[in-house]
C-alpha positions in Angstrom: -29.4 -5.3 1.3 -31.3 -8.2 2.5 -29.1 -10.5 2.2 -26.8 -8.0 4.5 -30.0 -8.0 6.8 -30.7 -11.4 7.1 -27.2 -12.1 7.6 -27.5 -9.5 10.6 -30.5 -11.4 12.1 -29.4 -14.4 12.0 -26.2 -13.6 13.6 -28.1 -12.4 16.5 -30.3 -15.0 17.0 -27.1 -17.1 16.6 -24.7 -14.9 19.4 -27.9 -15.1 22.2 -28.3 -18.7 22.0 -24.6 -19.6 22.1 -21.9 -16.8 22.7 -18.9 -18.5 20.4 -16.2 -16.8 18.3 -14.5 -17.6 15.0 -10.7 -17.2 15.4 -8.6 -16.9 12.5 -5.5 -17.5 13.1 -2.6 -15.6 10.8 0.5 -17.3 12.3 2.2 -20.3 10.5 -0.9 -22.0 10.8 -2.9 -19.7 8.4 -3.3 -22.2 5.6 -3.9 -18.6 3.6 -2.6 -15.3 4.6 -3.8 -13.4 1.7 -7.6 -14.8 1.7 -8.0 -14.3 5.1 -7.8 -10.4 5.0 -10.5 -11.3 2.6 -12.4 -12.8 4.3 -12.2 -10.0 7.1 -13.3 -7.3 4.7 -16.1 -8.8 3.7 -17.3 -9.3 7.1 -16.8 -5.6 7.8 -18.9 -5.6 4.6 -21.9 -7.1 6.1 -21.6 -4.5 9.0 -19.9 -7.0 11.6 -17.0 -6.0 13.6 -14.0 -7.7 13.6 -11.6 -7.7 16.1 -7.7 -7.6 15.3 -5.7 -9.0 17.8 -2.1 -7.3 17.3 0.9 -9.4 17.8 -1.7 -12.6 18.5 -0.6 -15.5 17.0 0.8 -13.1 14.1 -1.6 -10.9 14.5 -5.3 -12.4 13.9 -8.7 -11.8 13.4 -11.8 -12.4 16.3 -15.7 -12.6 14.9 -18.8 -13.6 16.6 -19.6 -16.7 15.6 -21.7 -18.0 12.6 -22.1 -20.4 10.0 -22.1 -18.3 7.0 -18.8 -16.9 8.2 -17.9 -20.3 8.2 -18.2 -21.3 5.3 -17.2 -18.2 3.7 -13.4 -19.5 5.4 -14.0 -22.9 4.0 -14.6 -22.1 0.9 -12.1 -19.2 0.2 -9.8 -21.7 2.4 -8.7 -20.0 5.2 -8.1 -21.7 8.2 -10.0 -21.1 11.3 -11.3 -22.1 15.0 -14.6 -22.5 16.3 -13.7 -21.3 20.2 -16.2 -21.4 23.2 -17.1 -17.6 24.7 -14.8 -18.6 28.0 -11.7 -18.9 25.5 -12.1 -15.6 23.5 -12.3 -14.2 27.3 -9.1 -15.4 27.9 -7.3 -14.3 24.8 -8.7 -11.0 25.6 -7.3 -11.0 29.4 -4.2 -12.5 28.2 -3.7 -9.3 25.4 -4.6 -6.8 28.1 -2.0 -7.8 30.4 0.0 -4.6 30.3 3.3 -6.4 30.3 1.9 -8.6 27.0 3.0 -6.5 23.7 -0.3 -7.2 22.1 -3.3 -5.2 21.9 -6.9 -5.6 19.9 -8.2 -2.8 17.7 -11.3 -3.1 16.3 -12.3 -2.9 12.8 -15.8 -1.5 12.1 -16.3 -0.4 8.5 -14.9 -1.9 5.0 -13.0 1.1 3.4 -14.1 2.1 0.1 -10.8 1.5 -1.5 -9.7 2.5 -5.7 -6.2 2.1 -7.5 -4.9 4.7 -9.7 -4.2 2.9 -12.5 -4.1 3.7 -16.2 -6.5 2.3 -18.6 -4.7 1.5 -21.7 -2.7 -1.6 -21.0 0.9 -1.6 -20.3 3.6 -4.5 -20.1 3.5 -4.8 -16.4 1.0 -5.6 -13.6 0.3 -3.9 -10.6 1.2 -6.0 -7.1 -1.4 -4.0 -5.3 -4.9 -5.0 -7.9 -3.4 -8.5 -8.0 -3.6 -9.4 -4.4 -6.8 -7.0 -4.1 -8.3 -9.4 -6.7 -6.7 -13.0 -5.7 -8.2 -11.9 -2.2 -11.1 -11.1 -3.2 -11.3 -7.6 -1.9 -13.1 -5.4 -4.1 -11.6 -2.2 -5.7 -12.5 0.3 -8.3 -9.6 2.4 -11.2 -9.2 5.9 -10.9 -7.0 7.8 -13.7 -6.1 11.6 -14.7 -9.3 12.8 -15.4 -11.6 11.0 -12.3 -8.8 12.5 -10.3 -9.0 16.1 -12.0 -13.0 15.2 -11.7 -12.7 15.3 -7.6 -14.1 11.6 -7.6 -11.4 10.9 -4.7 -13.7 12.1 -2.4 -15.7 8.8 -2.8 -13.1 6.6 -1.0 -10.7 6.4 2.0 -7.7 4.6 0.7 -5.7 5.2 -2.6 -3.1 3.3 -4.0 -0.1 4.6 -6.4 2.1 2.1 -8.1 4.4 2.1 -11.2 3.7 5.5 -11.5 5.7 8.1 -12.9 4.7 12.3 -11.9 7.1 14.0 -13.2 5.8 13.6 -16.6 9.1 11.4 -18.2 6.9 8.5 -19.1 8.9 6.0 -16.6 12.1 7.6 -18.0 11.9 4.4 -20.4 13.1 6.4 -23.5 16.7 5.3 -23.5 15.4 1.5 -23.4 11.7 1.5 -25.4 11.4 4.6 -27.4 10.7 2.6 -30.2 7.8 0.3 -28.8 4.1 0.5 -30.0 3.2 0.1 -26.3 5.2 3.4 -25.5 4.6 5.2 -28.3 1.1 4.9 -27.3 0.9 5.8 -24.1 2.9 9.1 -24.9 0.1 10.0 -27.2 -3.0 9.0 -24.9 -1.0 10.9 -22.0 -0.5 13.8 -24.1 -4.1 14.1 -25.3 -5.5 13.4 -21.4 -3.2 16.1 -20.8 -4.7 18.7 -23.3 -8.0 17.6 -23.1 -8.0 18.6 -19.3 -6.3 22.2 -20.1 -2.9 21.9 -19.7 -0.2 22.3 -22.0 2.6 19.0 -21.0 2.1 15.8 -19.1 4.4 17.1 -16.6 2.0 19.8 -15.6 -0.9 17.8 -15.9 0.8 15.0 -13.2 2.0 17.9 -10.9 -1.9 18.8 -10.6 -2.8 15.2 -10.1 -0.1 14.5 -7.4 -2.0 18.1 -6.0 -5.4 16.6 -5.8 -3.8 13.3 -4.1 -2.1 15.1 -1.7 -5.4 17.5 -1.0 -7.0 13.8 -0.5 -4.7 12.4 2.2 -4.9 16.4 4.2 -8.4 15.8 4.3 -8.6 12.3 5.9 -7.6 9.9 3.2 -5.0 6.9 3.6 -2.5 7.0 0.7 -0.5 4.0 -0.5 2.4 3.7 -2.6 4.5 1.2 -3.9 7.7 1.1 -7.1 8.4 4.3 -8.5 5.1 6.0 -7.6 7.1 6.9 -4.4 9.7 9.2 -5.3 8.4 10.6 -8.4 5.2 11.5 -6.6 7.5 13.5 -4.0 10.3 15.2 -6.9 6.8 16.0 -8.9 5.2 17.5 -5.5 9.1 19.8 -5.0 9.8 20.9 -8.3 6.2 22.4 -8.9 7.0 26.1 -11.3 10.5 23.9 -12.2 11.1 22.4 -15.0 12.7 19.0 -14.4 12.1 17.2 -18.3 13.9 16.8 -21.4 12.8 18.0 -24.8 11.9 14.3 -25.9 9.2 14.2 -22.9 8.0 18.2 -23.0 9.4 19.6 -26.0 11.6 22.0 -24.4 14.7 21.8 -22.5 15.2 21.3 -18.5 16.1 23.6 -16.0 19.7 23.5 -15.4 19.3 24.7 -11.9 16.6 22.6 -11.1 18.3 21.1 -7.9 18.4 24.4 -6.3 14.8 25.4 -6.8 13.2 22.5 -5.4 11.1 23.1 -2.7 11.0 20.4 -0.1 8.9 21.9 2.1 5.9 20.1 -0.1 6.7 16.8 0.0 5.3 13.8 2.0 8.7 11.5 2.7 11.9 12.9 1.2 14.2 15.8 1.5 17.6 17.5 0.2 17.4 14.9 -2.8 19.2 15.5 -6.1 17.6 14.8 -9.6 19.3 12.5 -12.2 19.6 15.1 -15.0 20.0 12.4 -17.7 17.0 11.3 -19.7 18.7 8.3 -21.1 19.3 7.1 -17.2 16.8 4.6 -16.0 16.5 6.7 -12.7 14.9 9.6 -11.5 16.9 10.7 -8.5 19.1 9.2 -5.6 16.2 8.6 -3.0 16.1 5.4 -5.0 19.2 2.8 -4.2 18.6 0.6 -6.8 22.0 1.6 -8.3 24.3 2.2 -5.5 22.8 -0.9 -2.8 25.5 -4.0 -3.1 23.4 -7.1 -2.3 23.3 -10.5 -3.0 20.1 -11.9 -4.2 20.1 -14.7 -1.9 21.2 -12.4 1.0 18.5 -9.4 0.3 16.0 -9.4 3.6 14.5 -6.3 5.3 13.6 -6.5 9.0 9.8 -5.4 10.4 10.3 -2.9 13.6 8.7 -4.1 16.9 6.6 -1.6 18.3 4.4 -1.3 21.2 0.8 -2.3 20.2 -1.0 -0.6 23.3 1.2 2.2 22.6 2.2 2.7 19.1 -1.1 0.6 17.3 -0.6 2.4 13.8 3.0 1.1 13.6 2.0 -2.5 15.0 -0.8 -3.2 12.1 1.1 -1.8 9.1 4.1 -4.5 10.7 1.6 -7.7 11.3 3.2 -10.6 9.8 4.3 -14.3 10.8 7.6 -13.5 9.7 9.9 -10.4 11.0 12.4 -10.4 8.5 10.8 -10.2 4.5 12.4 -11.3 1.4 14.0 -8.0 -0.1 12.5 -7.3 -4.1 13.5 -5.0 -6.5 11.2 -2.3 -8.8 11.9 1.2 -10.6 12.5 2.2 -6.9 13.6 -0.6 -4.7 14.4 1.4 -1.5 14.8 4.5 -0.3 18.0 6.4 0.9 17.6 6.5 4.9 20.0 9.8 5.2 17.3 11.7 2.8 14.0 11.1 4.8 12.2 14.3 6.4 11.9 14.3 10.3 8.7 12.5 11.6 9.0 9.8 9.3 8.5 6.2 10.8 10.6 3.4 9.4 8.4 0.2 9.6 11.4 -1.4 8.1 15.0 -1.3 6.9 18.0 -3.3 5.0 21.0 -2.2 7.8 23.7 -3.7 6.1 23.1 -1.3 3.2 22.1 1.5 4.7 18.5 1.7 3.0 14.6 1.6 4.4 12.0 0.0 2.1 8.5 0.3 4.5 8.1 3.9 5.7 4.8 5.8 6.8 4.0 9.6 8.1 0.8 11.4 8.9 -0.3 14.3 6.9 -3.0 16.6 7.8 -5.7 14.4 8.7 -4.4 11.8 7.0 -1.8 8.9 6.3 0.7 8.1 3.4 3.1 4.5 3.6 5.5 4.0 1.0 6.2 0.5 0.1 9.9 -0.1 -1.9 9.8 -2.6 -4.6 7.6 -3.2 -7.5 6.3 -7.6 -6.4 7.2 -9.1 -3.3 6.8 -12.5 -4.9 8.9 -11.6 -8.3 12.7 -10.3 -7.1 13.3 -8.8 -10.2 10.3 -8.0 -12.2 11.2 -7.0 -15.6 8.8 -4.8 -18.4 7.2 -7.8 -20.5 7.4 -10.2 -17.9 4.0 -12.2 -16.7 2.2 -11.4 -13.4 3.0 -13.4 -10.3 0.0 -16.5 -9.8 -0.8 -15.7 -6.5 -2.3 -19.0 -5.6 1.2 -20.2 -5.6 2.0 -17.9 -3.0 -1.1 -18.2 -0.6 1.3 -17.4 2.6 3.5 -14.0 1.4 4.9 -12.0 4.1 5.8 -9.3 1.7 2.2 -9.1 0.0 0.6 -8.5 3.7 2.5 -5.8 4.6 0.0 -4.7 1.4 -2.9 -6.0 2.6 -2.3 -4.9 6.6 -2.8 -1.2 5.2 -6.0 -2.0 3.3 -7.5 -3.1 6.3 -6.0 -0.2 8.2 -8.5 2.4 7.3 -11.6 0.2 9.3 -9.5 0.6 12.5 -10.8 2.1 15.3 -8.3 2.3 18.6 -10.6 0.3 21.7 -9.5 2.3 25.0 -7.9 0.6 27.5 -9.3 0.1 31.2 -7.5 1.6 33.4 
């Protein structure tokens, strides 16, 4: 706290004797995209306001000038300007012309942000904690029972990942039935399960999946990522159905699952069909993994273009230096186009193949954006395989999609002069 106040004085003292702004730019001449969102929240963090200038030189940040800002950039290393008061007023007229597609929002207050996350280790990584942690943002865990516990009250933004809610353990029985590291997360999901009253994991997901939605109706801003999409949604449909296998429940499935599944409770998806197989590595066909033809070299998605004065939610999810992203596969790698519920907003889409990986939706009072793929950096992450060294890829258009909807939460819409 006085470290935050001193920090407060001393910028004032600072902005009355010279009015100068740090710029930080986040086009190609961002020497690190990732560490500059960084370094943005953890101005918010001292209680300054930081200006986001949409579809500015790929989107970049504006903060009144000082030197501990300063070298906060130089030593995360994120490149950044020094520019005179008369500049920033300029860049401010320029973004205000109404025929300009840019726009500033202003970003007033760090989100308190968690990961739901399991705490038993399992042989993959999580894109969203890695590039919270390379950039320095902090985050806390969540799980079953802080869920169950209410303790998402505490935060604004929530992020699902390799996730699995419809209680099938990742539908990995086919492949790892016989691995320790399986084996073992059956059992600790089975005793989390009866511990907090229920009688299967499915049920015990269906409630958590409850709570998170509860979370986003009141305010919250939900993001997914991999297969913590569409299992959240089939979970969310089939509640009172029973969708799993004797070797995840102990009993068999519903045969007429399909036709009992109520899509009137979902988030994205709709009219969706469940792969009845429990030795098939998929959970139902919102998911193209299977049925996309696409060449490696030749898989790219495409960012929309909206209008940042008049659509600004849609503009910073999409703030990038590059339009068109590197496509990257997961559990759920994209999401069938012809099964999304009206009102959903495609932030970005494959059109040769038919399939949307970025799409977002209001709920309540609140936000969800689901984000295809399991590591924009790693095309075909595999269980076993090590996590991506981030440091190596300081400049990822994929990995700030991520970090454009951390920083989302802090935004609050400046009016325009009419």
């Amino acid at each position: 706290m006085k470290t935050k106040l001193l920090l407060l004085f001393l910028l004032a003292s600072v902005c009355t004797a010279r009015a100068a702004y740090i710029l930080i730019p986040m086009d190609e001449q961002q020497s690190n995209h990732l560490k500059a969102y960084g370094v943005a929240y953890w101005v918010l963090k001292q209680d300054v306001e930081v200006d986001w200038l949409l579809n500015y030189r790929g989107g970049s940040f504006m903060i009144r000038q000082f030197s501990q800002i300063e070298n906060e950039c130089r030593v995360r290393g994120v490149s950044f300007q020094v520019i005179a008061d008369g500049q920033a007023a300029n860049i401010l007229q320029d973004i205000a012309n109404p025929e300009v597609n840019q726009d500033l929002v202003k970003l007033e207050k760090a989100p308190k942000i968690c990961v739901y996350t399991p705490p038993n280790k399992l042989p993959w990584d999580d894109a969203v904690t890695m590039v919270l942690t390379y950039a320095e943002i902090p985050f806390d865990k969540v799980y079953d029972e802080d869920v169950m516990q209410g303790k998402l009250l505490l935060y604004d933004w929530l992020h699902l990942h390799h996730e699995d809610f419809t209680g099938q353990y990742g539908k990995f029985y086919a492949a790892y039935a016989g691995a320790a590291w399986y084996q073992n997360d059956v059992k600790l999901q089975e005793e989390m399960a009866h511990k907090l009253g229920f009688d299967k994991v499915s049920q015990l997901k269906l409630a958590v999946a409850q709570k998170i939605r509860d979370f986003t109706v009141g305010g919250g801003f939900l993001f997914a990522m991999c297969s913590a999409t569409d299992s959240y949604d089939i979970a969310l449909s089939a509640e009172g159905v029973d969708i799993c296998e004797s070797m995840f429940d102990g009993d068999g499935a519903d045969p007429g699952m399909d036709s009992k599944l109520d899509f009137s409770k979902t988030l994205a998806f709709r009219d969706f069909s469940i792969v009845k197989d429990p030795m098939h590595y998929e959970y139902s066909n919102i998911d193209m993994t299977e049925t996309r033809r696409i060449n490696k070299n030749d898989d790219f998605f495409s960012l929309f273009s909206f209008s940042a004065k008049w659509d600004p939610v849609p503009t910073m999810l999409c703030q990038d230096h590059e339009q068109v992203i590197k496509g990257f596969m997961g559990q759920t790698t994209a999401f069938n186009k012809t099964l999304l519920k009206p009102g959903v907003l495609v932030l970005g889409e494959t059109k040769q193949t038919g399939e949307v990986r970025y799409i977002h939706g209001e709920y309540g009072k609140g936000t969800w954006t689901f984000y295809g793929g399991h590591d924009p950096e790693d095309y075909q992450h595999m269980v076993g395989d090590p996590p991506t060294d981030l440091a190596l890829h300081p400049n990822s258009p994929g990995y700030r999609l991520i970090l454009n909807n951390v920083l989302f939460p802090a935004a609050k819409k400046k009016k325009q002069k009419t």
